[in-house]
N, C-alpha and C positions, 0 to 999 in steps of 0.2 A: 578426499580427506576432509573430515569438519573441520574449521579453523578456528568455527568460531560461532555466535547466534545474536542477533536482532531482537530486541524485546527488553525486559525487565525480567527481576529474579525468580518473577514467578508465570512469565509469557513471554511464549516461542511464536515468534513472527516470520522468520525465514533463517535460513542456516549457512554461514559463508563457508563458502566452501575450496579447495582448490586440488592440483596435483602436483606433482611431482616433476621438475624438468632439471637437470643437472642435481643436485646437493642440496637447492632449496624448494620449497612447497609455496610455488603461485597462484596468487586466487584468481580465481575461475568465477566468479560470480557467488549469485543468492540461488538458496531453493526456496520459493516461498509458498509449495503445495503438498499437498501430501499428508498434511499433520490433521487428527481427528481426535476425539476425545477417548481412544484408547492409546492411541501411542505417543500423542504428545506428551503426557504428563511426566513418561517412564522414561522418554528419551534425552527430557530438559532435566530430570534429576540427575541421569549419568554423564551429562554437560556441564552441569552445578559440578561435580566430580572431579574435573581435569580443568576447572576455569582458572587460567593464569593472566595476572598482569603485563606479559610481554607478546605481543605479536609473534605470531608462526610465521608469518609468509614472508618471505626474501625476496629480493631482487628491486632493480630501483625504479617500479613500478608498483612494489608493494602498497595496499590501500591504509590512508593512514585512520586512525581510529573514530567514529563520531559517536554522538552524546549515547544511542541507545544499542549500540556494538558492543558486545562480550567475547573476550580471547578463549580458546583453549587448548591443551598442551593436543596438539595432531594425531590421535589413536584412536577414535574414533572414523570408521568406513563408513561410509553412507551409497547404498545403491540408490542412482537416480534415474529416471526417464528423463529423458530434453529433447527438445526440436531442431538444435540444430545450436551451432556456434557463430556470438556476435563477430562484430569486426575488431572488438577489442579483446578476443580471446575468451570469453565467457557463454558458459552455457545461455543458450536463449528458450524459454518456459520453461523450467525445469522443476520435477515435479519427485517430490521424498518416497520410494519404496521400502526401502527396511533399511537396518546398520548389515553390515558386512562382517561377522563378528571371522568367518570362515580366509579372510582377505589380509595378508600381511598389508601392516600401512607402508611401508617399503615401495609394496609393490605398485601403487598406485597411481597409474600416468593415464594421459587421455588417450580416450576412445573417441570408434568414431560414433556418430551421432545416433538417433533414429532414421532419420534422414537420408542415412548412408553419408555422411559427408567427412571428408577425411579430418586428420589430426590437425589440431589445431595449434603453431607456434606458439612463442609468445611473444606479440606482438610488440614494433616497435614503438618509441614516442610519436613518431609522424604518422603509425598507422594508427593511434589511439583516436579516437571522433571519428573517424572516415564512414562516412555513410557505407553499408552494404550493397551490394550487386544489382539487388533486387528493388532500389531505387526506392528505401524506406532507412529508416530509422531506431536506434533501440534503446529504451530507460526502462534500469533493472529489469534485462531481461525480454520487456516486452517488448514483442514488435512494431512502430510506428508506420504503417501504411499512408504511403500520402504525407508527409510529414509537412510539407510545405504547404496544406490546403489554408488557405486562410480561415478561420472561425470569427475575429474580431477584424474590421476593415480597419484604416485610418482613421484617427491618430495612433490608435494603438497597435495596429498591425497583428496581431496575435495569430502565429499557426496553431496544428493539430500538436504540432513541436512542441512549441512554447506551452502549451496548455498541460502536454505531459511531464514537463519540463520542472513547472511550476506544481506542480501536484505532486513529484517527487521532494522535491524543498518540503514543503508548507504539510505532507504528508502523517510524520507524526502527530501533528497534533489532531489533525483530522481526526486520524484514524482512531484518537483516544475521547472522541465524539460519538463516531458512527461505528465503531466494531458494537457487535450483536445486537445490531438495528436494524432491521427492514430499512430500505433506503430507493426511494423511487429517484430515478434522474429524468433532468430533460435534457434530449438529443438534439444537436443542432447541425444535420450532417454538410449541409449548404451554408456554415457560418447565420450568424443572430439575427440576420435581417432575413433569413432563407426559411422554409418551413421547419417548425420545431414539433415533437411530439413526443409524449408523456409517454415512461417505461415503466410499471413497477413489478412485472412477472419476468419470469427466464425464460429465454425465446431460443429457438434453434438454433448453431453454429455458437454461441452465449460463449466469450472463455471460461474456462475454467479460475482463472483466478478468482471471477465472483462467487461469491456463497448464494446459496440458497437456502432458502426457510419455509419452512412450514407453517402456515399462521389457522387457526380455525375459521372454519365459514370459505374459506376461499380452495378450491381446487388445485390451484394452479400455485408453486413456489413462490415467494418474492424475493427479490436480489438482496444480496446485503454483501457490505464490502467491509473484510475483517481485516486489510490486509494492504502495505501502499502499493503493491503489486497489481490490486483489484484496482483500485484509483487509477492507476496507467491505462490498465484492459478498458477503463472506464472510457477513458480520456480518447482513445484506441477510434471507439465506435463515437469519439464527438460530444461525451455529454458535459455539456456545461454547467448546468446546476444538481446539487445533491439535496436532497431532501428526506432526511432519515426520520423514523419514529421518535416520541419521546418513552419509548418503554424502556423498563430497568432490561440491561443490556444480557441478552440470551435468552430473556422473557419475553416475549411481545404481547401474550396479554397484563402482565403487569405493569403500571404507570411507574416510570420514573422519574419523570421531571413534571415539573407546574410551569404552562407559561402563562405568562401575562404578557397581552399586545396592549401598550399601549401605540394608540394611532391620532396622533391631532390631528382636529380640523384642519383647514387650510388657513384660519386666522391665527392660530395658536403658533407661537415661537416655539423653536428647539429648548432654550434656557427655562420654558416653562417643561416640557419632556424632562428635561434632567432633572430637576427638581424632584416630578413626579416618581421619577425611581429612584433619584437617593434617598427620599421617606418610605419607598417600598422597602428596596434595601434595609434600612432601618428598621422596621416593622416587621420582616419576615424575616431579618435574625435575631429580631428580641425575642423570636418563639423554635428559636433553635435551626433554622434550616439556612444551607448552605445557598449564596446567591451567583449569579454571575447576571452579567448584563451580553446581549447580543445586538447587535445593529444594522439593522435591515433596510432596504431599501434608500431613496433620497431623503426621507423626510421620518421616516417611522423609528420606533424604538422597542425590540423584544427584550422583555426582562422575564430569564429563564431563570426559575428556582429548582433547587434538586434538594431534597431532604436527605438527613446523617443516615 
């Protein structure tokens, strides 16, 4: 059953989903695949449809609402593909094939996987977090292999955990950067001090959560991550830095942003930096365009402008 969807009033992101155990309808997790530019459009209008202000799902494990969650009344079926069920009771990859228009909502309890893996309870509070079998890990969905590998040593300690961890959190706004960008990452599968290497194509075994694009001139797809699903998958295979296009977003040959680096010397003060782009600032919205500031590195300062 859909419960519910991820996104804004006008972007479908992933679709919460659950089924049916006793009287109430518990969620099961996200779908966050499947959607394309034919059936998204048609699927989020008859979601627009049935959107209510009160939570479908029961039981005292029920997920409570956050900022980019949408309720709706449980009559819509969703067929879905998945890999298999987390330890918290949730599908794990799971991937959107069509509504089920043919499917009483009634009737809708879990199956077993692709997998073959049997029916899954619902879990208790003590077995909520509990690492899986298979001596990994799972955020929304994705599988975390290795989850303890270290990436960042001391002070910071940071696993492959912490990293997907943290990209789950910090995730919306990412993703309201980099969705319909090209987006090269660097991989750091031996942690930052260990050999790193530049990705920006789709390579064999690649999840599916990331997208692929087509850019001219080049043969080969390049990644792009539309999705915080994609940022976990990301996170998955180790990559530590994201590096998306500046093109207006689903165009990659069109520019959408201006940036300006500025970089002081090493004699130049920070307070001289900020200066320098709050008169940028000033200047490039006295001629109408939108500014933001980004800040990079120990000492540098990107002042990204984007026009109305």
């Amino acid at each position: 059953m859909i419960g519910g969807w991820t996104g804004g009033p006008n972007d479908l992101r992933s679709l919460l989903v659950g089924v049916y155990r006793g009287d109430h309808l518990v969620h099961t997790g996200r779908v966050g695949t499947g959607f394309n530019a034919y059936n998204a459009g048609d699927l989020l209008k008859k979601l627009k449809a049935v959107k209510t202000d009160q939570s479908p799902f029961g039981g005292k494990d029920a997920p409570r609402k956050k900022t980019d969650w949408n309720w709706v009344t449980p009559k819509l079926v969703a067929e879905t593909e998945f890999a298999g069920w987390t330890s918290d009771g949730n599908v794990r990859q799971a991937a959107f094939k069509g509504l089920r228009e043919d499917k009483p909502a009634g009737e809708v309890r879990a199956e077993r996987s692709a997998a073959g893996e049997a029916d899954v309870p619902a879990p208790t509070p003590k077995e909520r977090g509990t690492r899986i079998k298979s001596g990994s890990d799972v955020v929304v969905g994705v599988v975390i292999s290795k989850p303890d590998k270290p990436l960042w040593p001391a002070p910071e300690s940071c696993t492959k955990l912490d990293l997907a961890q943290y990209l789950e959190k910090v995730g919306p706004w990412m993703i309201a950067h980099i969705k319909g960008r090209p987006c090269s990452i660097i991989r750091a599968p031996n942690g930052i001090y260990g050999e790193r290497f530049f990705q920006r194509h789709a390579m064999k075994g690649m999840s599916s959560l990331l997208s692929l694009v087509t850019v001219a001139g080049d043969r080969q797809p390049y990644i792009q991550i539309d999705r915080i699903e994609g940022l976990i998958a990301a996170a998955q295979v180790a990559a530590i830095e994201y590096r998306p296009w500046n093109n207006e977003p689903g165009h990659p040959p069109i520019p959408g942003r201006l940036v300006f680096d500025l970089d002081p010397a090493p004699d130049v003060s920070f307070d001289t930096v900020i200066a320098a782009t709050r008169e940028m600032k000033e200047r490039l919205e006295a001629l109408g365009l939108v500014t933001f500031c980004k800040r990079t590195g120990g000492k540098g300062c990107t002042s990204s402008r984007r026009s109305r």
